[in-house]
C-alpha positions as a printed Julia matrix, in Angstrom:
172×3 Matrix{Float64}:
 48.49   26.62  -26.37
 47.62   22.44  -25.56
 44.68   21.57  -27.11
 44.71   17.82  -24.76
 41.56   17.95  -23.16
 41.91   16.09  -19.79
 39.04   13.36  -18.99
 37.7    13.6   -14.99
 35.78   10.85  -13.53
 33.64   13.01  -11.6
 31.82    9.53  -10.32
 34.98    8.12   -9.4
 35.63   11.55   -7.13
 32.22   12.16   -6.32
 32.47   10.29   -2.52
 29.12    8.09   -3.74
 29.1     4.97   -1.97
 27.58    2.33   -3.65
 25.14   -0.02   -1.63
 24.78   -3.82   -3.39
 21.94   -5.28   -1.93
 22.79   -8.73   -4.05
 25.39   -9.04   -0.99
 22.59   -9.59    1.55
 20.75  -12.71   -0.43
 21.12  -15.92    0.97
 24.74  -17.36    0.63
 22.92  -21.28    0.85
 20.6   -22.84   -1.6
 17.2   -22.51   -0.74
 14.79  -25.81   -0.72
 10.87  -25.52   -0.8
  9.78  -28.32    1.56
  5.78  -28.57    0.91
  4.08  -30.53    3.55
  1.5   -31.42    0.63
  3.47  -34.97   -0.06
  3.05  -35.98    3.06
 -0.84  -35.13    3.54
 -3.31  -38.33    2.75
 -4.91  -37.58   -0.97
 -3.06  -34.2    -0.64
 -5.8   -32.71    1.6
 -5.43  -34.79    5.5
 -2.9   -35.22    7.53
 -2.3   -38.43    9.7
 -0.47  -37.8    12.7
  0.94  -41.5    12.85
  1.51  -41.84    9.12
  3.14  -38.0     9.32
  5.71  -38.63   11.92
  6.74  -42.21   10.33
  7.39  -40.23    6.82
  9.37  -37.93    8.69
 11.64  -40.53   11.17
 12.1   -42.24    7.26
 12.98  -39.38    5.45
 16.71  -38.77    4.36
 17.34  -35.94    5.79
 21.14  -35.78    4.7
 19.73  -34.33    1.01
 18.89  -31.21    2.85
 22.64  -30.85    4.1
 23.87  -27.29    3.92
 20.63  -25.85    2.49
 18.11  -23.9     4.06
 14.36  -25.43    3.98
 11.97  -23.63    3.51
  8.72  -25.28    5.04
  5.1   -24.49    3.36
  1.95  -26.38    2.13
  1.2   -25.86   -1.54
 -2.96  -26.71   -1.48
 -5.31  -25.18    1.15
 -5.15  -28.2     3.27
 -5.34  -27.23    6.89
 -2.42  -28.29    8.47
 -2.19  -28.44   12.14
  0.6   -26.22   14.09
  2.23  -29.36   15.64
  3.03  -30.73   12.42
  5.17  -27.33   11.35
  6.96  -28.21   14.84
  8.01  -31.72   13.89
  9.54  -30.53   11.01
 11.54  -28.47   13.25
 12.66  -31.53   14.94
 13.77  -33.65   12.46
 15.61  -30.62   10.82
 17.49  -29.51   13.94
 18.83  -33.28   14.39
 20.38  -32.68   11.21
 21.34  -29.14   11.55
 19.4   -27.9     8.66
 18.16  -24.52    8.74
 14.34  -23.88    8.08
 12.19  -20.55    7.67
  8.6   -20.89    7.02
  7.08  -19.81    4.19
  7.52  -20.53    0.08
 10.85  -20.02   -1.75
 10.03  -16.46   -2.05
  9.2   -15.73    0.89
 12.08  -17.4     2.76
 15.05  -15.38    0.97
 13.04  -11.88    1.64
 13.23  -13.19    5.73
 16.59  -13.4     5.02
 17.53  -10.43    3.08
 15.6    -8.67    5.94
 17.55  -10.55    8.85
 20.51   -9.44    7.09
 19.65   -5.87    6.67
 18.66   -5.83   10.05
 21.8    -6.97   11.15
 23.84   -4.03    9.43
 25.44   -0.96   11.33
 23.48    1.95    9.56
 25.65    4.67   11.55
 28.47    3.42    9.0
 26.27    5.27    6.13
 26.17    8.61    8.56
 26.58   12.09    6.66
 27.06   10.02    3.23
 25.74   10.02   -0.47
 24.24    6.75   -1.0
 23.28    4.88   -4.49
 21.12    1.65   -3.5
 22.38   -0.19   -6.87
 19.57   -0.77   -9.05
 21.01   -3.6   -11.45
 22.07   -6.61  -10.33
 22.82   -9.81  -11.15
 20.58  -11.92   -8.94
 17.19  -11.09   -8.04
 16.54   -9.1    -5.26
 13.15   -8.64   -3.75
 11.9    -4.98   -3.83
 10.8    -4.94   -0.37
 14.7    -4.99    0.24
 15.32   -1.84   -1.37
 12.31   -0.61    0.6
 13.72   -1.88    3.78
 17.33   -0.12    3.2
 16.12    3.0     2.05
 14.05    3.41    5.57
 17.16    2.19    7.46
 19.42    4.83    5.37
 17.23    7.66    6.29
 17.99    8.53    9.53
 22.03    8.68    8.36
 22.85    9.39    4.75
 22.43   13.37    3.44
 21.08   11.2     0.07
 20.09    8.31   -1.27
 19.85    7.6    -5.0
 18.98    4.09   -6.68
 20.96    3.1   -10.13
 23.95    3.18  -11.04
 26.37    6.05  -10.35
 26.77    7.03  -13.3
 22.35    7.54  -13.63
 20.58    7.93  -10.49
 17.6     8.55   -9.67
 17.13   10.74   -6.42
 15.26    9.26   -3.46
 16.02   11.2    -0.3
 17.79   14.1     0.37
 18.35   15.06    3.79
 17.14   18.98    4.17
 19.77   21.23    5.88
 18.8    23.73    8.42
């Protein structure tokens, strides 16, 4: 009689596939660009002084980044302002979302999750992978789970070795 005890990786051959959201951050550094340095004692912006900070501004330090375009104080900034911006940074090619540094990579993240083919996931077991090693916001997970739902028979978040069960499509 062989007492050798075979090992099975039952996660290897369980037919889990394993969903990294990490993959859907932003590939290019992400710049805050807060209007607050160019307001008048931080609080007022002057249209003429505005425009001549931005036709002097170098513009080439933004160069394959994306800006993201806020104002740090409660200083009531007028719409036209957010569109010059636009200008300038479309001369250059820079890309620009609005909102703080937060904000801007979860717009991302979301454009890219919108962008996926969820009929790829259809009839699968799905683990959204909890650990990662960048940040990634939680309304992504939130946003990937609903997109999963019509498609996968499960969806799990961890690891697939410890999951935790999320959805689990009922059979009729």
């Amino acid at each position: 009689m062989n007492n050798e005890t075979t090992l099975v990786n039952r996660v290897a051959s369980s037919q889990l596939i394993t969903l990294k959201l990490e993959n859907y951050l932003p590939k290019q550094e992400i710049v805050p660009f807060d209007i607050k340095q160019f307001l008048f004692r931080e609080l007022i912006l002057k249209e003429m002084d505005f425009r001549q900070a931005l036709k002097d501004l170098d513009w080439t330090i933004y160069q394959n980044k994306t800006l993201a375009v806020w104002c740090s104080n409660d200083a009531i900034v007028p719409t036209w302002a957010y569109m010059l911006i636009a200008k300038h940074a479309a001369e250059k090619g820079i890309e620009i979302y609005f909102g703080n540094v937060d904000e801007v990579i979860r717009q991302i993240v979301h454009n890219n999750l919108n962008e996926v083919d969820w009929s790829q996931y259809e009839s699968s077991k799905v683990v959204i992978k909890g650990c990662s090693d960048l940040p990634v916001p939680a309304s992504a997970y939130l946003l990937a789970t609903s997109k999963l739902i019509p498609y996968a028979t499960s969806i799990m978040y961890g690891e697939p070795c410890s999951t935790v069960p999320i959805f689990k499509k009922s059979k009729i």
